[in-house]
C-alpha positions as CSV (number, residue, x, y, z in Angstrom):
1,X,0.0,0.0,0.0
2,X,1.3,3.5,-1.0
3,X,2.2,6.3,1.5
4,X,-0.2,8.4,-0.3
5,X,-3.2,5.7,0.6
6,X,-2.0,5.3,3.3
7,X,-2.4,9.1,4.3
8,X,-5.7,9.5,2.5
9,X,-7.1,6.8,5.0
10,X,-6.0,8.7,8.0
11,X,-7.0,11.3,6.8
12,X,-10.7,10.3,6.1
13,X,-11.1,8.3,9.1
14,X,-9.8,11.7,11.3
15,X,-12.4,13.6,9.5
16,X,-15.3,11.6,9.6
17,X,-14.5,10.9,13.3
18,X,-14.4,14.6,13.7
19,X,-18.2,15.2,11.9
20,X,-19.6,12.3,13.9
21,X,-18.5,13.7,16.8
22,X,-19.8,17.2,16.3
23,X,-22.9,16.0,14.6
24,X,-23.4,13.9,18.2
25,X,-22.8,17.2,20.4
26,X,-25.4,19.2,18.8
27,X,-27.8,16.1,18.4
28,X,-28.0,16.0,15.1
29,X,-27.2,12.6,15.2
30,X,-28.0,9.7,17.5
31,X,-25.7,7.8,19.2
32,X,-27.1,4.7,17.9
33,X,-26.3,5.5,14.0
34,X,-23.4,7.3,14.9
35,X,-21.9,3.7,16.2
36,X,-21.1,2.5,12.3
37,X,-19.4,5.9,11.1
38,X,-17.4,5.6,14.5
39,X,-16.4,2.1,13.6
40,X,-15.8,2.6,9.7
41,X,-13.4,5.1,10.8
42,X,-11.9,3.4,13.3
43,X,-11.5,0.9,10.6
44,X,-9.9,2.9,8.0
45,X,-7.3,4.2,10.8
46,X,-6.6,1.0,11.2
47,X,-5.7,-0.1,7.7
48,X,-3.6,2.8,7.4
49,X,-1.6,2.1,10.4
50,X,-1.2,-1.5,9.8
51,X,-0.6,-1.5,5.9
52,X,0.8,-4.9,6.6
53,X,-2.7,-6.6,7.3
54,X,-4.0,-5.4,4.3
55,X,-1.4,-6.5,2.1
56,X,-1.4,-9.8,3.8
57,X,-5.2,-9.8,3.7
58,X,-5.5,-9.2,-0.2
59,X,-2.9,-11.7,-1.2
60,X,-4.8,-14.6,0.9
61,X,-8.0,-13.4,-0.7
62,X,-6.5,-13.1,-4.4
63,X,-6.5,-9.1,-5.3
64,X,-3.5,-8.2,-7.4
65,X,-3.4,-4.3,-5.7
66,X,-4.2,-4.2,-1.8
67,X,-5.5,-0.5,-2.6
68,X,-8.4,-2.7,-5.2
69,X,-9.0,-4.7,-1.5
70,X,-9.4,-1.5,0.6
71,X,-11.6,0.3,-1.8
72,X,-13.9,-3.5,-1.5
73,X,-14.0,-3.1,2.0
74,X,-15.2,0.0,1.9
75,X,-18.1,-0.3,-0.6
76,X,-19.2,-3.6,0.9
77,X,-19.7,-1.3,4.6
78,X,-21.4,1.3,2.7
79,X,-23.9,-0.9,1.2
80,X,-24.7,-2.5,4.4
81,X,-25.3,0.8,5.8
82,X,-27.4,1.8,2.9
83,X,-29.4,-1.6,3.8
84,X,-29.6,-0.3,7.0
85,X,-31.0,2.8,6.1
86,X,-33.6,2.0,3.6
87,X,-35.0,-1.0,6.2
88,X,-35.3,1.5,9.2
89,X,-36.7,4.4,6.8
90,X,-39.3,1.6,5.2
91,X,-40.1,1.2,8.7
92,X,-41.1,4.8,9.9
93,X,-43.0,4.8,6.5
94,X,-45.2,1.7,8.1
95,X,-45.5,3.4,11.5
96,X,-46.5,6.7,10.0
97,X,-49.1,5.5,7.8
98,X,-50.4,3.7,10.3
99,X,-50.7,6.4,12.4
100,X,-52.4,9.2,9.8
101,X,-55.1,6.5,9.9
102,X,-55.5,6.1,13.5
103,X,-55.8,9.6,13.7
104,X,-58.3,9.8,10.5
105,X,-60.2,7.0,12.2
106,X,-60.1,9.0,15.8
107,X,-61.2,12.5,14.3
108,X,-64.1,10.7,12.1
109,X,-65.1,9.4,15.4
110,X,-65.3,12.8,17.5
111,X,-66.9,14.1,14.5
112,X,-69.9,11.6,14.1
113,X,-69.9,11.7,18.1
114,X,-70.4,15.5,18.0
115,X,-73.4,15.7,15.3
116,X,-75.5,13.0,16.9
């Protein structure tokens, strides 16, 4: 792995440890989702300081560059995020739907209640 990579993944990881934590002191963000980003760049800090397990790691798996491996790992964890994502967003779509028609069923109550 290049120096240059090598620096690029420190650098990333630093920075996105650095949004999540601000993002986390003014609430923007939960500390639930913010476990993943927190991890991911905890991850890529760790590939950069330990260029050696990734070279090791792409050899026994078969990739010819060990930057082709790195960028892998990364896509893979972003896709499983955006699994994530579009489960728990599918979800609030269920709950909120079912709660417009609670209260559409509640307020068509009150309202036949109040003309009889």
């Amino acid at each position: 792995m290049t120096l240059g990579l090598q620096l690029i993944l420190v650098v990333v990881a630093l920075t996105t440890s650095f949004v999540i934590l601000r993002s986390i002191r003014k609430s923007s963000l939960q500390i639930e989702e913010s476990f993943f980003w927190l991890l991911f760049s905890l991850l890529l800090f760790v590939f950069a300081i330990f260029p050696n397990l990734i070279i090791f790691l792409a050899e026994l798996i078969g990739f010819q560059s060990p930057a082709n491996f790195v960028f892998l790992i990364i896509i893979f964890l972003l896709i499983v995020n955006q699994y994530n994502l579009t489960k728990k967003v599918s979800e609030n779509e269920i709950k909120l739907r079912n709660l417009v028609q609670f209260i559409a069923l509640s307020q068509s109550n009150e309202n036949s209640e109040k003309t009889k």
